[in-house]
C-alpha positions as CSV (number, residue, x, y, z in Angstrom):
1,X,-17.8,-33.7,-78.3
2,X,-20.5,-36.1,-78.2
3,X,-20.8,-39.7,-77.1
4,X,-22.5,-42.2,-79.2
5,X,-24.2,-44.5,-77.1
6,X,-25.1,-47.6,-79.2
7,X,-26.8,-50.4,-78.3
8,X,-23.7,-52.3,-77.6
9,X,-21.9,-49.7,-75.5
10,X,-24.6,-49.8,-73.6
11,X,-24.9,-53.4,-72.9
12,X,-21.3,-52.9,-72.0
13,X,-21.6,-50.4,-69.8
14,X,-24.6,-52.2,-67.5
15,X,-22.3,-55.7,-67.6
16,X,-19.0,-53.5,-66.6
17,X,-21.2,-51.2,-64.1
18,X,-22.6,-55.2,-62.8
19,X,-18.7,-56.2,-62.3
20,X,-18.1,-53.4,-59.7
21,X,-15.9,-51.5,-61.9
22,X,-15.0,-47.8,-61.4
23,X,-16.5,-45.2,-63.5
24,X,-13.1,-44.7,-65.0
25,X,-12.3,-47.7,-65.6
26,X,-15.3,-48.4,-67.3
27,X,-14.8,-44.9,-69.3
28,X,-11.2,-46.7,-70.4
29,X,-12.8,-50.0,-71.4
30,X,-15.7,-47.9,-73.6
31,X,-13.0,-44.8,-74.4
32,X,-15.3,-42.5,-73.0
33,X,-14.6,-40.4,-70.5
34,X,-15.8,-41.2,-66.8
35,X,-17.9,-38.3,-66.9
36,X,-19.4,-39.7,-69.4
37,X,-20.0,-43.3,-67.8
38,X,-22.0,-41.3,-64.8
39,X,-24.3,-39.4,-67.2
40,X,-25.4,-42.2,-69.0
41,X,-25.5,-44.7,-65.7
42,X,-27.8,-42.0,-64.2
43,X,-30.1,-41.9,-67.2
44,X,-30.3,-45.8,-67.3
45,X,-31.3,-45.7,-63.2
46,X,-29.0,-48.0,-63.2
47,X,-28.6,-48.6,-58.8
48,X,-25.4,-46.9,-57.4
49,X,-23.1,-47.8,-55.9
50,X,-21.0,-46.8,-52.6
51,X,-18.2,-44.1,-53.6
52,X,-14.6,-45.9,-54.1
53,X,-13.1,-42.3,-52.1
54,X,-15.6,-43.5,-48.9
55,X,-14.9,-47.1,-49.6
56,X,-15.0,-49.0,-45.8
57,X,-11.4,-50.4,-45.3
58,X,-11.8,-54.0,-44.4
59,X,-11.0,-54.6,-40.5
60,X,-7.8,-56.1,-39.7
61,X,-7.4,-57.6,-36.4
62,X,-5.9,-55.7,-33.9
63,X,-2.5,-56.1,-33.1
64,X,-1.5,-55.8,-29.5
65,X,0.9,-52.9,-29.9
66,X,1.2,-53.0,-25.6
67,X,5.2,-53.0,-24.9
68,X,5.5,-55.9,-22.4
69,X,9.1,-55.8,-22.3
70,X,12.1,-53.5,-21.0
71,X,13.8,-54.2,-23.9
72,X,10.8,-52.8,-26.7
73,X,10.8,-49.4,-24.3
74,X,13.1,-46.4,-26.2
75,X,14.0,-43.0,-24.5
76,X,10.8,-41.4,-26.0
77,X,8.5,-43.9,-24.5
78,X,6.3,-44.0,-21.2
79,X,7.9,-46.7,-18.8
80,X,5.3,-46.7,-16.3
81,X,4.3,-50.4,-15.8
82,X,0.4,-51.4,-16.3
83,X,-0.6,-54.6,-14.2
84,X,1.1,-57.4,-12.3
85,X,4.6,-58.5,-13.8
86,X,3.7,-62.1,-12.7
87,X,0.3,-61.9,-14.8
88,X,-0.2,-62.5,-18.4
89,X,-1.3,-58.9,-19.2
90,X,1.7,-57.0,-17.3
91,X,2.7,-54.7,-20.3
92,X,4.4,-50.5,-19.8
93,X,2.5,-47.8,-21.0
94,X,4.7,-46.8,-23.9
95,X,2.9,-43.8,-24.8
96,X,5.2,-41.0,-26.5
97,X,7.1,-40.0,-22.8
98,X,7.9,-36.6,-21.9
99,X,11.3,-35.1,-23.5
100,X,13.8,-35.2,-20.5
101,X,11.2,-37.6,-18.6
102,X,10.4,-40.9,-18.2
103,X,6.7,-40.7,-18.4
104,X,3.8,-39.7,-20.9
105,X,2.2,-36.9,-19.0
106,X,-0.5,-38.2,-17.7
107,X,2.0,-41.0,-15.6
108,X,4.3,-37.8,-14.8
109,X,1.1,-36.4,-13.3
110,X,1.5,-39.7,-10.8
111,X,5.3,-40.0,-10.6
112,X,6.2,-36.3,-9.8
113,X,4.3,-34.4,-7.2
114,X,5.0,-30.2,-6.7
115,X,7.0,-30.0,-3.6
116,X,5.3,-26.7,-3.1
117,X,1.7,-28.0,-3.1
118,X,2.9,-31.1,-0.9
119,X,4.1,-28.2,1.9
120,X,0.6,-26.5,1.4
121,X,-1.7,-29.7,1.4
122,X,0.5,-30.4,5.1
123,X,0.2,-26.9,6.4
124,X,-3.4,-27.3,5.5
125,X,-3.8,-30.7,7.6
126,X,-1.8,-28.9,10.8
């Protein structure tokens, strides 16, 4: 099936193409086929655009999701506690904690020490 390109379609096509609409979209407005829209938008050189799949979400600002209280803290979160508690920035960790554990690993790493390499590291110091 051919597409009949007239003059007008065309002037439709570069105004809707200026606007920032999609290639389907554009196909709807025309009843073309997107497809369609691309082939002839290559053929006018007309400049393209960034794809609408890769489009750069806009930045929200970041939300401080740091737990400062003993009361936002579940079972399956890290309780360690970052910072001073008498200083603005005192929050916990509240990374996902280890099951049966009240730390994320790399706090249990801290919290718990191997009773076996403690005994070693003293025989080594004797």
């Amino acid at each position: 099936m051919s597409v009949v390109w007239t003059d007008e379609r065309v002037q439709d096509l570069r105004r809707l193409w200026s606007e920032g609409l999609t290639t389907g979209e554009i196909g709807k407005a025309l009843g073309v086929s997107k497809n369609a829209v691309v082939g002839k938008a290559h053929r006018l050189g007309l400049k393209g655009r960034p794809s609408p799949i890769k489009r750069v979400k806009q930045k929200q600002p970041k939300q401080d999701s740091r737990i400062s209280s003993v009361i936002d803290l579940s079972a399956h979160t890290c309780r360690w506690p970052v910072g001073d508690p008498k200083e603005p920035g005192f929050h916990f960790c509240g990374k996902p904690a280890i099951p049966t554990k009240p730390y994320c690993p790399e706090h249990a790493a801290v919290a718990y020490v191997n009773s076996s390499s403690r005994s070693s590291k003293d025989d080594d110091a004797a």
